[in-house]
RODO-2510 file (C-alpha; in nm, 4 decimals, decimal comma):
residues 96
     n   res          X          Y          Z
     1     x     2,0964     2,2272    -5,1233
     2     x     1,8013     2,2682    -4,9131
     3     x     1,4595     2,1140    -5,0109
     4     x     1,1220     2,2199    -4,8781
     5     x     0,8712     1,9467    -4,7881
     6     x     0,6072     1,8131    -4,9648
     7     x     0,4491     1,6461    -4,6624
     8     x     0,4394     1,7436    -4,2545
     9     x     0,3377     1,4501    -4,0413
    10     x     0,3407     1,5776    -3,6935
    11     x     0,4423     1,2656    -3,4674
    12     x     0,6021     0,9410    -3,5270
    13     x     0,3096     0,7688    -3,4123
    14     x     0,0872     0,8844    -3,7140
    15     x    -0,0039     0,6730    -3,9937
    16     x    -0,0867     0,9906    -4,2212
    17     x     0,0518     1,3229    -4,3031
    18     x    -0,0777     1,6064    -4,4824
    19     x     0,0180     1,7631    -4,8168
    20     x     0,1913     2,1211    -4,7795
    21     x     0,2517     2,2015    -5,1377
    22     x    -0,0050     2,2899    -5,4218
    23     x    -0,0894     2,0526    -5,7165
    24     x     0,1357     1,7357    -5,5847
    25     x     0,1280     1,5063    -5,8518
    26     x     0,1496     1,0844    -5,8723
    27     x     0,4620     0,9623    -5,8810
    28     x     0,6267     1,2325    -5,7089
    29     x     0,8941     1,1704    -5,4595
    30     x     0,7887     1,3369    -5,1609
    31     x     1,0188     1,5146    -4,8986
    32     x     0,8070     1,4491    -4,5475
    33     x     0,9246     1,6249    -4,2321
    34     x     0,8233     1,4757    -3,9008
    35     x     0,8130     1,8070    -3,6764
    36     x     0,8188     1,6821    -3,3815
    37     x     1,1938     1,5997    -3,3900
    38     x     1,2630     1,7669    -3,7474
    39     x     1,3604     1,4620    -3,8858
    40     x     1,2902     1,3490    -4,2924
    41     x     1,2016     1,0403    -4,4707
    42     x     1,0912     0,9950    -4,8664
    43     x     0,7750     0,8701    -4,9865
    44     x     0,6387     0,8505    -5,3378
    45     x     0,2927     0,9462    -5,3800
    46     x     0,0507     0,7318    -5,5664
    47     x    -0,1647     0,9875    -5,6229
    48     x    -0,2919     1,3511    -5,7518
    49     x    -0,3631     1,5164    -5,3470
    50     x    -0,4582     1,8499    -5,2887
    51     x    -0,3037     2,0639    -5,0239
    52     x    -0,4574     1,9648    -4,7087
    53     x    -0,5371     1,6388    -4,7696
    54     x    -0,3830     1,3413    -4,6262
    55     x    -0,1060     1,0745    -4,7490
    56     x    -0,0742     0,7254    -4,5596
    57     x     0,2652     0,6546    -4,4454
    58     x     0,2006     0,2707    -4,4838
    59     x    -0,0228     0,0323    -4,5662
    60     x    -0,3427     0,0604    -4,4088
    61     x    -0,6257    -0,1943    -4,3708
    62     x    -0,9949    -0,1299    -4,3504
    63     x    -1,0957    -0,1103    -3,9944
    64     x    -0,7812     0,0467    -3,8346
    65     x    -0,7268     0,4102    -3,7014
    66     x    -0,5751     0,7123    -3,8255
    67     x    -0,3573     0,8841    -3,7049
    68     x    -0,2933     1,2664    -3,7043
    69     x    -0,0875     1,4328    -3,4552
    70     x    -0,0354     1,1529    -3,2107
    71     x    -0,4337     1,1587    -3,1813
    72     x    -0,7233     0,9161    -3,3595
    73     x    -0,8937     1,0813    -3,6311
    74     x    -1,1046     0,8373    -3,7929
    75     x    -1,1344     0,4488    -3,9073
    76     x    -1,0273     0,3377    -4,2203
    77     x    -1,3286     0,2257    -4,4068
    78     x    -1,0883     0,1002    -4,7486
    79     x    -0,7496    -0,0667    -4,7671
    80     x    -0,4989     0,2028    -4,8273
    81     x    -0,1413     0,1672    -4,9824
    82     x     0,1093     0,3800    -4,8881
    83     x     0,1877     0,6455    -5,0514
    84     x    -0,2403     0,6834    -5,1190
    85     x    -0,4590     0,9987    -5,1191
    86     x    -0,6646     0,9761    -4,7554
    87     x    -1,0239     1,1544    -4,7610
    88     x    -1,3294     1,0969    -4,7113
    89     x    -1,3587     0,8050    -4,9597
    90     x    -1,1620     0,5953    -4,7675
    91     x    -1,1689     0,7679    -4,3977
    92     x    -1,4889     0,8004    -4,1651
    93     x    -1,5113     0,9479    -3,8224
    94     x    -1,5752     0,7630    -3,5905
    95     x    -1,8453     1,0028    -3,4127
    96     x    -2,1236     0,9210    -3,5928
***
């Protein structure tokens, strides 16, 4: 039986992948595809994340990069645990 993903991370060197499903809820146990090979892993979320938001594959420490599609995004401005909701709370650009 075939089960769509929860989660899409994009390359195996992010830390973070984002949330493809509508009203994911803590505690589930996520599906996540990697697409750049099409391979799977599970991960529980810890938290409530809306679709489009961001999920942290590990643990992250304030003051380390994220990680979207191979590519920084952003520094970590809060300790994350994986599994945690990733927005602007806990993620800054690093632009400005």
């Amino acid at each position: 039986m075939s089960q769509n993903p929860n989660l899409l991370v994009h390359d195996h060197k992010d830390n973070v992948g984002v949330v493809v499903v509508e009203g994911l809820a803590a505690g589930t146990d996520m599906l996540c595809v990697v697409t750049a090979d099409n391979s799977s892993l599970n991960l529980t979320v810890r938290d409530d994340v809306p679709i489009g938001h961001k999920v942290a594959l590990k643990d992250l420490a304030a003051g380390e990069t994220a990680i979207k599609y191979g590519e920084d995004i952003g520094k970590f401005v809060a300790d994350v645990k994986k599994g945690s909701h990733v927005h602007v709370h806990n993620l800054k650009t690093k632009r400005w």
